[in-house]
Steps between C-alpha positions, in 0.01 A plus 500: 500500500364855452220548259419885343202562188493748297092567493528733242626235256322246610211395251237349750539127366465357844757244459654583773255494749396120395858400533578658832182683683699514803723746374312674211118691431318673278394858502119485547512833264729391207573165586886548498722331736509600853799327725397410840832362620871638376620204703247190433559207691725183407222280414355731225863586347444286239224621386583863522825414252233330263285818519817689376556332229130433396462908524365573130572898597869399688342705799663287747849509643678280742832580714725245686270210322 
């Protein structure tokens, strides 16, 4: 699975970063998502597919999930 944000349409909800803080943070500035890991691990792809589809802005895409 490949994960890609689009920070500028993110809306700094943080739901993402509760659901899978492995993978996603916040800005410190603006608070908008910042992806630590295109390729997260195994364990947390889960997670990552509920952050997705829990994104109130649809910031979040997935690839080969």
């Amino acid at each position: 699975m490949r994960v890609s944000v689009d920070a500028g349409s993110c809306v700094a909800s943080g739901q993402c970063v509760l659901l899978a803080p492995g993978t996603f943070d916040q800005n410190e500035d603006d608070g908008t998502v910042v992806l630590l890991a295109e390729e997260p691990p195994a364990a947390e792809a889960d997670a990552v597919r509920q952050a997705e589809l829990t994104c109130p802005a649809a910031a979040i895409r997935l690839a080969g999930a």
